[in-house]
mmCIF entry with sequence, helices, sheets and N, C-alpha, C, O atoms, coordinates in Angstrom:
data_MODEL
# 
_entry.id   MODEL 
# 
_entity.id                         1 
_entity.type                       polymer 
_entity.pdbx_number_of_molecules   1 
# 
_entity_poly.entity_id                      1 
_entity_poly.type                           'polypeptide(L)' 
_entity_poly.nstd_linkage                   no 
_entity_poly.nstd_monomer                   no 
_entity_poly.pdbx_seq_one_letter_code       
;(UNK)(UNK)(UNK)(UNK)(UNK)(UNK)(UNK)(UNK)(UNK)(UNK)(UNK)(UNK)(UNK)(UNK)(UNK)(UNK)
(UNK)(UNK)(UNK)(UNK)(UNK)(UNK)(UNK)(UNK)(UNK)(UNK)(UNK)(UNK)(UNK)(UNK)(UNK)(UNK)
(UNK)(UNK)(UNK)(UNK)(UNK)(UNK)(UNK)(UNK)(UNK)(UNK)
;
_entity_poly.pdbx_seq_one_letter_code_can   XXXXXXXXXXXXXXXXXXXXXXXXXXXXXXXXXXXXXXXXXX 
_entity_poly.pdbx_strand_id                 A 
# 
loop_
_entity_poly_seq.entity_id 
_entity_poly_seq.num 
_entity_poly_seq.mon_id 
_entity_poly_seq.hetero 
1 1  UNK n 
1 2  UNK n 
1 3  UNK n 
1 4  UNK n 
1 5  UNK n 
1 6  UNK n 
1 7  UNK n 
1 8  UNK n 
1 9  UNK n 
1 10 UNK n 
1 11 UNK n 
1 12 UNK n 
1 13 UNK n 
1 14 UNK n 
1 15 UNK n 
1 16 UNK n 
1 17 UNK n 
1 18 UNK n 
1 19 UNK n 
1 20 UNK n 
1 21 UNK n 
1 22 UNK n 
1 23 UNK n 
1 24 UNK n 
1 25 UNK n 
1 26 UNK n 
1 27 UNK n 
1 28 UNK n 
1 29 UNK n 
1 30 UNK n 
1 31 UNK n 
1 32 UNK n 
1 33 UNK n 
1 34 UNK n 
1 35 UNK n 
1 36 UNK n 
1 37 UNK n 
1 38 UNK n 
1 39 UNK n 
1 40 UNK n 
1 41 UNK n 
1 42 UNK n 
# 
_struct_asym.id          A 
_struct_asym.entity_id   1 
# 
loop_
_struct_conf.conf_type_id 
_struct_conf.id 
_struct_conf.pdbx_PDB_helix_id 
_struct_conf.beg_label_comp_id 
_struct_conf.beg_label_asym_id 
_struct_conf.beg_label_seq_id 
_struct_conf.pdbx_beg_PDB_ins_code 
_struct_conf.end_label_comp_id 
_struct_conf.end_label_asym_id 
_struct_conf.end_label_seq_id 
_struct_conf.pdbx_end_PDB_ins_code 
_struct_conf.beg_auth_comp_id 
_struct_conf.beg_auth_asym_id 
_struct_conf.beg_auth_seq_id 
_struct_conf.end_auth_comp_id 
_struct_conf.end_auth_asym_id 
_struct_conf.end_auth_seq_id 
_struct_conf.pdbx_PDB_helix_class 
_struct_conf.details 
_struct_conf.pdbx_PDB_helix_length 
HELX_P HELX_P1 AA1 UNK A 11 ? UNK A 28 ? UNK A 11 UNK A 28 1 ? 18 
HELX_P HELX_P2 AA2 UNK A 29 ? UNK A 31 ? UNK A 29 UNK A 31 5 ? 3  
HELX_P HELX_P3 AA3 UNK A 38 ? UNK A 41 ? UNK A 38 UNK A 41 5 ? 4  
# 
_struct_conf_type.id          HELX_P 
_struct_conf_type.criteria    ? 
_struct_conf_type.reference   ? 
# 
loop_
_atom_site.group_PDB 
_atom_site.id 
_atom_site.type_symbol 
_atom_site.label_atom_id 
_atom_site.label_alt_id 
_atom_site.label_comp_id 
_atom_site.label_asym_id 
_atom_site.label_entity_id 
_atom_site.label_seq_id 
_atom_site.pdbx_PDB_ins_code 
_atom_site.Cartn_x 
_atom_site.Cartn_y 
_atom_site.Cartn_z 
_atom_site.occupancy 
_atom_site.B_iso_or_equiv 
_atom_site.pdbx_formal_charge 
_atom_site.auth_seq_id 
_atom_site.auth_comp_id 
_atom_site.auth_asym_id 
_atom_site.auth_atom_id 
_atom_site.pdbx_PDB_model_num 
ATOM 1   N N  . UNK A 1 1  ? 140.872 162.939 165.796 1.00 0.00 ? 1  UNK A N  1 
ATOM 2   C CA . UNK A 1 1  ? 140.813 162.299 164.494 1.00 0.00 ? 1  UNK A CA 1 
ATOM 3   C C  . UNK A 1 1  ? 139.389 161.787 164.259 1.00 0.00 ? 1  UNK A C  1 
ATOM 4   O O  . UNK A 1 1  ? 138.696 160.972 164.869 1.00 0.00 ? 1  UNK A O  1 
ATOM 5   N N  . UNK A 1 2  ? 139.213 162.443 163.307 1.00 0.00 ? 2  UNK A N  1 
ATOM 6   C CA . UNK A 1 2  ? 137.537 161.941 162.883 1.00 0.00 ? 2  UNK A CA 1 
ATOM 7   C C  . UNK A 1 2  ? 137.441 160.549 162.382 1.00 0.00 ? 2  UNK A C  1 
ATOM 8   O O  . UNK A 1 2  ? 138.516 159.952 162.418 1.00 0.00 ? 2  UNK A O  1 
ATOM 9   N N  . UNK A 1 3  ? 136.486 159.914 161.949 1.00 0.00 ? 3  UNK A N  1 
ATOM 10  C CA . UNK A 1 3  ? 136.287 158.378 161.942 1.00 0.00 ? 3  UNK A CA 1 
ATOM 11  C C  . UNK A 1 3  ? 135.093 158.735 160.545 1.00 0.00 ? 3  UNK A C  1 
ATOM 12  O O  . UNK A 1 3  ? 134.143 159.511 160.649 1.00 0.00 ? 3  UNK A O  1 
ATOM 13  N N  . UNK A 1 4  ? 135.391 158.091 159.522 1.00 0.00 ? 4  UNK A N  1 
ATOM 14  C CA . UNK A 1 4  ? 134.073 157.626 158.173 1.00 0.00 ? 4  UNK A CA 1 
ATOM 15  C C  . UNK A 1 4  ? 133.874 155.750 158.674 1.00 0.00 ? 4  UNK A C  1 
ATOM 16  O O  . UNK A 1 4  ? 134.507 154.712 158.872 1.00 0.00 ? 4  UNK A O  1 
ATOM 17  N N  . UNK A 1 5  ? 132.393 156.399 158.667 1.00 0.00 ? 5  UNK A N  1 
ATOM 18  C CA . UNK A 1 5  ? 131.411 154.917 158.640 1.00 0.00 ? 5  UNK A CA 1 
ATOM 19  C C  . UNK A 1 5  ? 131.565 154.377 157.571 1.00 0.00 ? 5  UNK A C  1 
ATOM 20  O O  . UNK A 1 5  ? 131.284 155.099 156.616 1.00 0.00 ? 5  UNK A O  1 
ATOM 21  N N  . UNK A 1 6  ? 131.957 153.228 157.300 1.00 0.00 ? 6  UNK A N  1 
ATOM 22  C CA . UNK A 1 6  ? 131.888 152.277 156.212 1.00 0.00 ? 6  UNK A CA 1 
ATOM 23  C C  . UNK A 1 6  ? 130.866 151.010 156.263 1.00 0.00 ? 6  UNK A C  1 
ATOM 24  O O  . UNK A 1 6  ? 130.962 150.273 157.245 1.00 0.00 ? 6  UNK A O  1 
ATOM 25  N N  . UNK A 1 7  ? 129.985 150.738 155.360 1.00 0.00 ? 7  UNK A N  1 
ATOM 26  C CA . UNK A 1 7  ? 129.501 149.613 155.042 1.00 0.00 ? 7  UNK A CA 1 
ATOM 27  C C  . UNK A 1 7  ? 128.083 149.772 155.703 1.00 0.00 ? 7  UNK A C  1 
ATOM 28  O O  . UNK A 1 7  ? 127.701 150.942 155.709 1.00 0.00 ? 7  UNK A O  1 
ATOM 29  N N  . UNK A 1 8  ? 127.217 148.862 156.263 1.00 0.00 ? 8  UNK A N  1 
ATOM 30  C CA . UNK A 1 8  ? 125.558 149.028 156.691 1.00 0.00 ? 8  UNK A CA 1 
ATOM 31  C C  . UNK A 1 8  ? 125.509 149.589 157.932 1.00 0.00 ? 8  UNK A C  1 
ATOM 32  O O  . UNK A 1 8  ? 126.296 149.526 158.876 1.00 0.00 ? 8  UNK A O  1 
ATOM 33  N N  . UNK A 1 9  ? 124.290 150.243 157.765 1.00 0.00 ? 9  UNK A N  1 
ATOM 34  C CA . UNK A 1 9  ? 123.867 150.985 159.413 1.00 0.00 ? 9  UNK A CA 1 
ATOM 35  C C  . UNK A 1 9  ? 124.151 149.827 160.262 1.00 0.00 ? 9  UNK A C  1 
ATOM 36  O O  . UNK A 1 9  ? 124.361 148.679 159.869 1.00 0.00 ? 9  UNK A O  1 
ATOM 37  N N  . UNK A 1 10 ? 124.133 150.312 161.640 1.00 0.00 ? 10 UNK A N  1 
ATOM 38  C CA . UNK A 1 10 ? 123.720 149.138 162.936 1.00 0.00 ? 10 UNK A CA 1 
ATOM 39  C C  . UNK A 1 10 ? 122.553 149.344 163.077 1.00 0.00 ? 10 UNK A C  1 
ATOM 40  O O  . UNK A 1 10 ? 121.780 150.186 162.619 1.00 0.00 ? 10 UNK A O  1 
ATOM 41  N N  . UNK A 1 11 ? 122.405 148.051 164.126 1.00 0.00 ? 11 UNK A N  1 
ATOM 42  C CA . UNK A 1 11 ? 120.765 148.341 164.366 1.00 0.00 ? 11 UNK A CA 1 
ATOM 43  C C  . UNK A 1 11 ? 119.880 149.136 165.400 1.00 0.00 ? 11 UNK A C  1 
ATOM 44  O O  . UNK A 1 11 ? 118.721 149.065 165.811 1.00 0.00 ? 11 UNK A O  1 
ATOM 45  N N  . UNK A 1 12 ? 120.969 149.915 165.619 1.00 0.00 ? 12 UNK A N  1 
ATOM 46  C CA . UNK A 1 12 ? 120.477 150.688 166.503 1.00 0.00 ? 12 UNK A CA 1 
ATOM 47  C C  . UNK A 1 12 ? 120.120 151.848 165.882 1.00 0.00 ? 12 UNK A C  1 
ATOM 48  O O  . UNK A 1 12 ? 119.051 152.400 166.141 1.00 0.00 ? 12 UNK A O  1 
ATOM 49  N N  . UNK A 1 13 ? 121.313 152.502 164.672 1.00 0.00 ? 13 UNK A N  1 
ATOM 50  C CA . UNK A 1 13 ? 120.674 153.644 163.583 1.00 0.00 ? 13 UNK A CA 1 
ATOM 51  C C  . UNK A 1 13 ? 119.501 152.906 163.237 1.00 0.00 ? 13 UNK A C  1 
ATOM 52  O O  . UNK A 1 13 ? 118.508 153.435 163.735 1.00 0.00 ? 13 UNK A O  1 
ATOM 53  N N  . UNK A 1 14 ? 119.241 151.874 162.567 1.00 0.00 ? 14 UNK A N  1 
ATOM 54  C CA . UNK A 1 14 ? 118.151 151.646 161.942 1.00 0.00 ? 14 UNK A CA 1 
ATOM 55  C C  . UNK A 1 14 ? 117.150 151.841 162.367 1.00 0.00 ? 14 UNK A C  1 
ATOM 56  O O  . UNK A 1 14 ? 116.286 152.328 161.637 1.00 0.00 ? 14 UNK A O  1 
ATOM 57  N N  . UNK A 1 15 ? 116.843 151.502 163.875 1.00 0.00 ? 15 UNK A N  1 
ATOM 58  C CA . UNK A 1 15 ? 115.924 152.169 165.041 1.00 0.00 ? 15 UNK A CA 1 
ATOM 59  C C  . UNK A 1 15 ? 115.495 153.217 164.976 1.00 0.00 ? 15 UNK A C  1 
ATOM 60  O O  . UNK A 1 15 ? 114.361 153.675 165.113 1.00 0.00 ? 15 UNK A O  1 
ATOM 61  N N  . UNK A 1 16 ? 116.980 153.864 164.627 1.00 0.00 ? 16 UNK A N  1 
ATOM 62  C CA . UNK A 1 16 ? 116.515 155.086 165.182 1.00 0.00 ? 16 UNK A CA 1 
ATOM 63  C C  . UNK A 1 16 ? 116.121 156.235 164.692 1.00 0.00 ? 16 UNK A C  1 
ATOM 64  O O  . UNK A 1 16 ? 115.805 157.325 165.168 1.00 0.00 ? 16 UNK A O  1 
ATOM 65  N N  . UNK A 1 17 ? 116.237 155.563 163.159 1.00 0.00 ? 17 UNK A N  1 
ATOM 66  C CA . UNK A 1 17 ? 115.649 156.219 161.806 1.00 0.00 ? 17 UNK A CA 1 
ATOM 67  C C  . UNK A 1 17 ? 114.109 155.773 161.512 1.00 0.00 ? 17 UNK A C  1 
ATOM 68  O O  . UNK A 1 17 ? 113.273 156.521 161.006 1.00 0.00 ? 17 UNK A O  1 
ATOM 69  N N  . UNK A 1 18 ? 113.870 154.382 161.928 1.00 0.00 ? 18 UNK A N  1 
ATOM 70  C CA . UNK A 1 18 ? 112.441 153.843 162.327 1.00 0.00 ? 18 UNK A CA 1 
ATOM 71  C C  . UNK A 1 18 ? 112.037 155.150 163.327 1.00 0.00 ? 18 UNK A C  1 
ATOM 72  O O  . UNK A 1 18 ? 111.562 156.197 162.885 1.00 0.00 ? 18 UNK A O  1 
ATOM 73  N N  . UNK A 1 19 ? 112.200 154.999 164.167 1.00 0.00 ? 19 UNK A N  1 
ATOM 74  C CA . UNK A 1 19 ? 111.878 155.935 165.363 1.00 0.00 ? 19 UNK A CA 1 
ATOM 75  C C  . UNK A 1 19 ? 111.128 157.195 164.760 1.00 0.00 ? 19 UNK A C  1 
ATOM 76  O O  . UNK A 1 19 ? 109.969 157.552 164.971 1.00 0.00 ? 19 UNK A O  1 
ATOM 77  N N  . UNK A 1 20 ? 112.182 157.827 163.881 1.00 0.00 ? 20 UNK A N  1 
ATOM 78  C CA . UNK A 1 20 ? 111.928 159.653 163.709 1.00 0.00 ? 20 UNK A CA 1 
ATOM 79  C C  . UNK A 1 20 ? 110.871 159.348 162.715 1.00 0.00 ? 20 UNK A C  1 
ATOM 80  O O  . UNK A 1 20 ? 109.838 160.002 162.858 1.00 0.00 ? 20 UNK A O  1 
ATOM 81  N N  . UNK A 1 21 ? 110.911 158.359 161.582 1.00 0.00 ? 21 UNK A N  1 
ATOM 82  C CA . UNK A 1 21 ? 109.622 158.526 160.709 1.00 0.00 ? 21 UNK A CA 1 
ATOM 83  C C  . UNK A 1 21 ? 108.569 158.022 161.586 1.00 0.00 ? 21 UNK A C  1 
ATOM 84  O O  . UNK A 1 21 ? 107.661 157.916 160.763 1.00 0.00 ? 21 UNK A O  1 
ATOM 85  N N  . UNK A 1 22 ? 108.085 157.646 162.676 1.00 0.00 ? 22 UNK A N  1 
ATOM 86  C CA . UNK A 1 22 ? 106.855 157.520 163.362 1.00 0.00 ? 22 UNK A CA 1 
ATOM 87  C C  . UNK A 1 22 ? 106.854 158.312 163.787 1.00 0.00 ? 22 UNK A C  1 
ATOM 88  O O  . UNK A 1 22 ? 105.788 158.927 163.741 1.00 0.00 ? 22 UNK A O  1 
ATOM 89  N N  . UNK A 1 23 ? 107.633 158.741 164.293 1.00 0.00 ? 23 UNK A N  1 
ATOM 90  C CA . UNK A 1 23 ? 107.785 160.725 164.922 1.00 0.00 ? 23 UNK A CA 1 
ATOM 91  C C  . UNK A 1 23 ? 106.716 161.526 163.740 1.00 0.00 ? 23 UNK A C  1 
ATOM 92  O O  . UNK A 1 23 ? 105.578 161.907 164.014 1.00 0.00 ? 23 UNK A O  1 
ATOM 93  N N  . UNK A 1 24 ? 107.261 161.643 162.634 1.00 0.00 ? 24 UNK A N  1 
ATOM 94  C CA . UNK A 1 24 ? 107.047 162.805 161.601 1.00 0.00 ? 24 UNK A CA 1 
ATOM 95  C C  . UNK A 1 24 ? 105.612 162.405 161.699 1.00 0.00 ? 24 UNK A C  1 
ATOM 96  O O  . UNK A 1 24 ? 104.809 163.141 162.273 1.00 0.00 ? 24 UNK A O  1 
ATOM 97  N N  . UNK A 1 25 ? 105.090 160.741 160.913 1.00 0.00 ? 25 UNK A N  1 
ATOM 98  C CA . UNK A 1 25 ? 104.079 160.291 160.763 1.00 0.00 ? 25 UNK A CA 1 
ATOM 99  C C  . UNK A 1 25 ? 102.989 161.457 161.943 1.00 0.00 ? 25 UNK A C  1 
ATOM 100 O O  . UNK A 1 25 ? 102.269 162.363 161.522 1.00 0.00 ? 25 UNK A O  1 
ATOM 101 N N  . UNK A 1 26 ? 103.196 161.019 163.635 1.00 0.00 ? 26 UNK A N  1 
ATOM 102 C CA . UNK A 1 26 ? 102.699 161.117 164.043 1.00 0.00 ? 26 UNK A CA 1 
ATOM 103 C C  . UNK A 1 26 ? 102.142 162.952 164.419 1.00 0.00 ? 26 UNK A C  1 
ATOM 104 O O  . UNK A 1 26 ? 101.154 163.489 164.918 1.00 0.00 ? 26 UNK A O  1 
ATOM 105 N N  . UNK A 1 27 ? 103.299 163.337 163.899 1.00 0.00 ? 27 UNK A N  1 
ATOM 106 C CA . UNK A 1 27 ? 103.452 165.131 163.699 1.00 0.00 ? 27 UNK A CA 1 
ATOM 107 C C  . UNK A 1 27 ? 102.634 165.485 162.426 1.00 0.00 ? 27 UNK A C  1 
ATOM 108 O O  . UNK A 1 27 ? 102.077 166.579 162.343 1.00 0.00 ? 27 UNK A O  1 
ATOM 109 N N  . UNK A 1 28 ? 102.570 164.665 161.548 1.00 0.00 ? 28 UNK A N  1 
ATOM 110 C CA . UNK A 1 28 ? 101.581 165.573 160.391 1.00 0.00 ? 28 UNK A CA 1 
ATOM 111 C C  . UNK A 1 28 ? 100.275 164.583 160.632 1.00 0.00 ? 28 UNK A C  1 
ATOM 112 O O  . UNK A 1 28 ? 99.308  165.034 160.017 1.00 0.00 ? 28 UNK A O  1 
ATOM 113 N N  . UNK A 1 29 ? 100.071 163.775 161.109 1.00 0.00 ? 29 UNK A N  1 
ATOM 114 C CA . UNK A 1 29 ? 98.671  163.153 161.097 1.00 0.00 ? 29 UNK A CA 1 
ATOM 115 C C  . UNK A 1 29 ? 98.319  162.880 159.667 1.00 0.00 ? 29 UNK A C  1 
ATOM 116 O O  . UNK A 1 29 ? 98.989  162.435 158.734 1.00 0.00 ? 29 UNK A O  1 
ATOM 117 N N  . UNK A 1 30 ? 96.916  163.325 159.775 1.00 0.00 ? 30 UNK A N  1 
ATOM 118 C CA . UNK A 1 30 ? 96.501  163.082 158.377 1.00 0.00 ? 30 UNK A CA 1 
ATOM 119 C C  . UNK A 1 30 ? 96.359  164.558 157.333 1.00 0.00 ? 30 UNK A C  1 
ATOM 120 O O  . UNK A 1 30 ? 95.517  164.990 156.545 1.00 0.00 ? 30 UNK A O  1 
ATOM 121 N N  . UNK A 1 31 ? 97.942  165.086 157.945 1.00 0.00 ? 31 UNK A N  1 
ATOM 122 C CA . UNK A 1 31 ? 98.082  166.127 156.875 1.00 0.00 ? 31 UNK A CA 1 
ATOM 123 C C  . UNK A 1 31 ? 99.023  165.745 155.542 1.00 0.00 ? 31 UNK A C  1 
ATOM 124 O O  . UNK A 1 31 ? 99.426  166.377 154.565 1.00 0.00 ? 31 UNK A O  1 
ATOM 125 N N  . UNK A 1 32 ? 99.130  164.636 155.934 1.00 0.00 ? 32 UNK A N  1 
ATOM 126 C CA . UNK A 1 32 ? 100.200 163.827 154.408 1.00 0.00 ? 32 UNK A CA 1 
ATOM 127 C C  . UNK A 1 32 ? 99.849  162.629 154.340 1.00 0.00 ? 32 UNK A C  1 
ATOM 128 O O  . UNK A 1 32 ? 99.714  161.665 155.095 1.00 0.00 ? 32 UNK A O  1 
ATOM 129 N N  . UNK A 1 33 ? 99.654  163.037 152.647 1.00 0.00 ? 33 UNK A N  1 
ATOM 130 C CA . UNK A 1 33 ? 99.795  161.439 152.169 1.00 0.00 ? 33 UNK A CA 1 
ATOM 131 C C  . UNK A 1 33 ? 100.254 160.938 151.227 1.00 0.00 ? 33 UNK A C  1 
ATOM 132 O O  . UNK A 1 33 ? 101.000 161.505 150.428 1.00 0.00 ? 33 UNK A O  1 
ATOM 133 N N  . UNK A 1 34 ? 99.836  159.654 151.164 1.00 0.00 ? 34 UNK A N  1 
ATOM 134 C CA . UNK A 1 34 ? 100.960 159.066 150.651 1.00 0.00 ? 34 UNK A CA 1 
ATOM 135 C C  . UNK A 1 34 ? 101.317 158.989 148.830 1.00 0.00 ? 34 UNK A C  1 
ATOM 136 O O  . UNK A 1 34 ? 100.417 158.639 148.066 1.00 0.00 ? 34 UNK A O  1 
ATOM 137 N N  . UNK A 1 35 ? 102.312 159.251 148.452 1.00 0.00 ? 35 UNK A N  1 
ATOM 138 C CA . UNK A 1 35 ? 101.963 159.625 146.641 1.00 0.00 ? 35 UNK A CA 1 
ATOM 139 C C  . UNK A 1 35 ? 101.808 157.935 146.071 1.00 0.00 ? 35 UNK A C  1 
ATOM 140 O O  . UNK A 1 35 ? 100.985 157.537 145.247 1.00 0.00 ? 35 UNK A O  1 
ATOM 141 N N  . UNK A 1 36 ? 102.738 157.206 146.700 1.00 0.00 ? 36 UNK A N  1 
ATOM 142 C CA . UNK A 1 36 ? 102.637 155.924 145.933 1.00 0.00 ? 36 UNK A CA 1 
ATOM 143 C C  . UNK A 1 36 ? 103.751 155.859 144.459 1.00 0.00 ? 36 UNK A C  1 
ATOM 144 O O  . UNK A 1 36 ? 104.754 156.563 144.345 1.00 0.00 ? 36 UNK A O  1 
ATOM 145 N N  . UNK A 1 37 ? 103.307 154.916 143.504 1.00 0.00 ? 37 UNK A N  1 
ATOM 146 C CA . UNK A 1 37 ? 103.909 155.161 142.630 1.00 0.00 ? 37 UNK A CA 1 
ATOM 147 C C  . UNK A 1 37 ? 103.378 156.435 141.559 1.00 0.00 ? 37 UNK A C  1 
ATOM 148 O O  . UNK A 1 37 ? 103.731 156.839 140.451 1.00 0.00 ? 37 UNK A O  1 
ATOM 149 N N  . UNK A 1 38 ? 102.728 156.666 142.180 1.00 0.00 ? 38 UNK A N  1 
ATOM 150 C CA . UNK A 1 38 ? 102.179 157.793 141.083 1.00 0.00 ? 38 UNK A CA 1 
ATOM 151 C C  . UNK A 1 38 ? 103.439 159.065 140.521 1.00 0.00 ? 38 UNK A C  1 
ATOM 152 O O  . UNK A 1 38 ? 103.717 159.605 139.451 1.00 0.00 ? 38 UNK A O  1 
ATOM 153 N N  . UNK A 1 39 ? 103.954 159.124 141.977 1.00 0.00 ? 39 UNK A N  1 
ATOM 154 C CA . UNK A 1 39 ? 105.061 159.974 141.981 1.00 0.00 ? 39 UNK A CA 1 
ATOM 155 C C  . UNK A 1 39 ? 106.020 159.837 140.601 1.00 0.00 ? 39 UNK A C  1 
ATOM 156 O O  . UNK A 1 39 ? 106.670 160.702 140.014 1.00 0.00 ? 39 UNK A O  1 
ATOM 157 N N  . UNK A 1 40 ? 105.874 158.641 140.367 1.00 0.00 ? 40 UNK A N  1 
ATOM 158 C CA . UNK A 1 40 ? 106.924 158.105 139.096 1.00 0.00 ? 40 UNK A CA 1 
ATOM 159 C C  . UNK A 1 40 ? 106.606 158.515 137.579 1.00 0.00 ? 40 UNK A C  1 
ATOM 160 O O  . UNK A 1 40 ? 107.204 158.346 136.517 1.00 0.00 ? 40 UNK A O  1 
ATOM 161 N N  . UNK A 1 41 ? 105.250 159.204 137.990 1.00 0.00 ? 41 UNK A N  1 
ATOM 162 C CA . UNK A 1 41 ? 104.781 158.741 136.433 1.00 0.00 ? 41 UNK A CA 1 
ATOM 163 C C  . UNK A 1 41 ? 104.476 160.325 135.800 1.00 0.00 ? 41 UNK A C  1 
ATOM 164 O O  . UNK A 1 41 ? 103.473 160.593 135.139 1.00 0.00 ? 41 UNK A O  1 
ATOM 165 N N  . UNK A 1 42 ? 105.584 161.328 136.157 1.00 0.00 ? 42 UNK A N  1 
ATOM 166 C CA . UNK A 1 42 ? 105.525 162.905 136.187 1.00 0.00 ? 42 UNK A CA 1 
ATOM 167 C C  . UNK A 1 42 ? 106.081 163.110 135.046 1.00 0.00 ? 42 UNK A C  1 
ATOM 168 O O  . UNK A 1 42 ? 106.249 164.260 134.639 1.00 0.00 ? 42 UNK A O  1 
# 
């Protein structure tokens, strides 16, 4: 029987979603950046 998550991450997902974006960060270097709000204004 499968199980649905209800309500806020723990803090250990939250980690561990922290985690992978310093991952990526550290995988593209300074091949990305950052749009800012600019993104908004398309």
């Amino acid at each position: 029987c499968g199980q649905i998550k209800t309500g806020s991450m723990s803090r250990s997902d939250r980690m561990a979603k922290y985690n992978q974006l310093i991952r990526i960060e550290e995988l593209l270097d300074r091949a990305a950046t950052y749009a800012g709000t600019s993104i908004l204004r398309a």
